[in-house]
N, C-alpha and C positions, 0 to 999 in steps of 0.2 A: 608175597608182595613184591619180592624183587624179583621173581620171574613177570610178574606185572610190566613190570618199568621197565623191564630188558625188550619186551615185546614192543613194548610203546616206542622205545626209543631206536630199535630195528626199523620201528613204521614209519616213524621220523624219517630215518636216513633214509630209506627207500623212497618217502616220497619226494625228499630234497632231491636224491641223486640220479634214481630211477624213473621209470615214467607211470604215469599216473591219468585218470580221466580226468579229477577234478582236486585243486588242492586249496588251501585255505589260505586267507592271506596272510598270517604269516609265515608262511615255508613259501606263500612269494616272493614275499621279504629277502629271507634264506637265500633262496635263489639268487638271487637279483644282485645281491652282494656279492656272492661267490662269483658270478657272472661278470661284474663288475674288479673283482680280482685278478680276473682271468685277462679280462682288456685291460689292465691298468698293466699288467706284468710285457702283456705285447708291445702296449705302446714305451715301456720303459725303456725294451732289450732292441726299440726299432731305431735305426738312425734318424738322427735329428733330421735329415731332410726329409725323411721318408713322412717323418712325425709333422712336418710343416709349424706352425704356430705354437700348436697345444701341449704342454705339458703332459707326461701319462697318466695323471688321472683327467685333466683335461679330456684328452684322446677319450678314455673309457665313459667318462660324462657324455660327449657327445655324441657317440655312437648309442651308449643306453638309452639315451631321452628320445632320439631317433626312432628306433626301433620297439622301445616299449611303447610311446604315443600314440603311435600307427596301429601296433597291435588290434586290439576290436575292431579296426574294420578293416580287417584279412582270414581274421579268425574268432568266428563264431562263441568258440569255447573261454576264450577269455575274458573273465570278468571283469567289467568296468570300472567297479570299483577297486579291484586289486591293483590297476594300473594305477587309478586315482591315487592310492595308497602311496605306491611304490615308486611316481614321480615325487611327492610331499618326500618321501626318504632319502631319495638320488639328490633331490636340493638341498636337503638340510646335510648331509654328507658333504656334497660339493663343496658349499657352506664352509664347513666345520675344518674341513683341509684346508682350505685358502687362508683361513685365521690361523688355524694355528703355524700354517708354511710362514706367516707373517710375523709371528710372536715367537718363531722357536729357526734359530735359524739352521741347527743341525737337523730338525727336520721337514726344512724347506729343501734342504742337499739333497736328501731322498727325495723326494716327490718331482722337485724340478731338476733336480740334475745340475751340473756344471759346467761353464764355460770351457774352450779348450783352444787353447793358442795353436796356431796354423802356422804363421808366420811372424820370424820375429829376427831384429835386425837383418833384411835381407836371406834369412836364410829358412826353406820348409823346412816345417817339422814332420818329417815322415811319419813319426813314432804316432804322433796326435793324432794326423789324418789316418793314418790303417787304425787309430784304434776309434775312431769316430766312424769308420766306412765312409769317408769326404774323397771322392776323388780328385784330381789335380783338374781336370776338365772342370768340373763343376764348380770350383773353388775361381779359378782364373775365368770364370763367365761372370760371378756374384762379381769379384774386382770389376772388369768393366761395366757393371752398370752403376757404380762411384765413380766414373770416372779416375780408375785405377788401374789401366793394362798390363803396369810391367811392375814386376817384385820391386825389383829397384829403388821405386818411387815408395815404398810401403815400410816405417817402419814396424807394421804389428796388424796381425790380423784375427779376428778371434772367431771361430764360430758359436754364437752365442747357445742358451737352453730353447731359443726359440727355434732355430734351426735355421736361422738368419746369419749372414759374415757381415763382422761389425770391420771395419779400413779406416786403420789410421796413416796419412802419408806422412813420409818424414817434412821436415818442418820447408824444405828447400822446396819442396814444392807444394807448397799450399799459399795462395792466392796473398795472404797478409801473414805473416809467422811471427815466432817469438823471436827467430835472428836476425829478423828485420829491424825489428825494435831494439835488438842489444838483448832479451830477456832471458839470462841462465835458464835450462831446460833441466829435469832431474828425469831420474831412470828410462822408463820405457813411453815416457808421454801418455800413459794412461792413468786418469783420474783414479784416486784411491781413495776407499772408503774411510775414514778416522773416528765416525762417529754412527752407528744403525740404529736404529728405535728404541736412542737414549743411550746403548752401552758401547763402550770403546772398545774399537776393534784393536788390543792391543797387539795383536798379530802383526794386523798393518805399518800401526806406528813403530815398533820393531823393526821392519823389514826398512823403511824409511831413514831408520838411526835416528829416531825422534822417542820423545817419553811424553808420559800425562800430562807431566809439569809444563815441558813447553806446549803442549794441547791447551792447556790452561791459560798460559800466558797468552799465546796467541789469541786466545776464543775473547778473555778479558782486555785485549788491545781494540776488541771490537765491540766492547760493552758487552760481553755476557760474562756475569758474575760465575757463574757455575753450569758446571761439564751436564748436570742433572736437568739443568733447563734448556739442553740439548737436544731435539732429536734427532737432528740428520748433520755430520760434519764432513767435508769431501774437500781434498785439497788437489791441486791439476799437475798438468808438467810443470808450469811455470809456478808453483809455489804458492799459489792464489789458495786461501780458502775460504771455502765457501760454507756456511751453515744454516740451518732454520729450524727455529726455536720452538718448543711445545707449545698446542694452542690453550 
């Protein structure tokens, strides 16, 4: 009996991995996933620019739906129904990551990846860009089309997951600022998260030298009773916060 199952599961692997006339749909399934592992790894380890928009599973969605869809009519041998099959799984896959990249934020970090500061106070981060593969050319082209030619004017520049340079200018030059108005600025002018999909980023408030309590105090200054009836809290340079409440 277990030379049975050793043979079977030989023919398995053979037809997942090797090649074959005709295979059933589910070892297209098989397939399709490992195929799908395989573009998701490429798009991870590619630079953000190279990756344009897409996220690497993104990246690997869009090349499979691509390339499977078309499949029957280039190639005879492929069953119609398998593809049918195997887009229905590529969606519900797709699917099922973007929920969870939403509800689990340590494994939204895998999937999409992280931000990575370029520029900050006047000065490149060399370390960032070689380990981003961002050259200086490419980085100072994204600046001019913000309307941002010279470091100078920049205090912070990010290249975001999308492959996009997020420009923020110091506050002297930007059209209306906070020191026009007299308005205290804090750390780096970039918005900070305080509140994600209900739970406190106590990381952030931390880093801010703020605690729950004043979370609370403030969120209750603006009539909401409790941090639970929270879902998104984001405070700016100037100290402003901003929130919105579960629906």
């Amino acid at each position: 009996m277990s030379k049975v199952k050793e043979v079977m599961e030989l023919e398995l692997l053979q037809e997942v991995f090797g090649s074959a006339e005709k295979i059933s749909p589910f070892v297209f399934v098989l397939r399709t996933i490992l195929v799908g592992i395989l573009l998701f790894v490429e798009g991870k380890f590619l630079p953000h620019r190279a990756g344009g928009q897409f996220a690497g599973y993104d990246f690997a969605f869009f090349w499979m739906m691509g390339g499977l869809t078309a499949g029957p009519l280039f190639e005879a041998k492929v069953s119609f129904i398998n593809t049918v099959v195997i887009i229905i799984v590529i969606y519900s896959l797709h699917y099922l990551i973007s929920y969870i990249a939403v509800k689990n934020r340590a494994f939204a970090r895998v999937v999409l990846g992280k931000s990575a500061l370029l520029i900050s106070d006047n000065k490149l981060l060399r370390h960032n860009m070689a380990k981003s593969l961002f050259p200086l050319e490419l980085l100072l082209s994204d600046m001019r089309t913000v309307d941002a030619p010279n470091i100078n004017e920049i205090e912070a520049a990010v290249l975001e997951t999308s492959g996009h340079v997020s420009v923020l200018k110091k506050s002297d030059y930007q059209p209306v600022t906070p020191k026009d108005l007299n308005i205290p600025t804090m750390g780096n002018g970039l918005s900070t998260i305080l509140v994600n999909e209900g739970k406190i980023a106590k990381e952030n408030l931390n880093k801010l030298g703020y605690d729950e309590k004043w979370l609370q105090d403030r969120l209750l200054q603006k009539g909401v009773l409790s941090i639970n009836d929270v879902y998104a809290a984001i405070i700016d340079s100037s100290g402003e916060l901003y929130y919105s409440v579960k629906a």
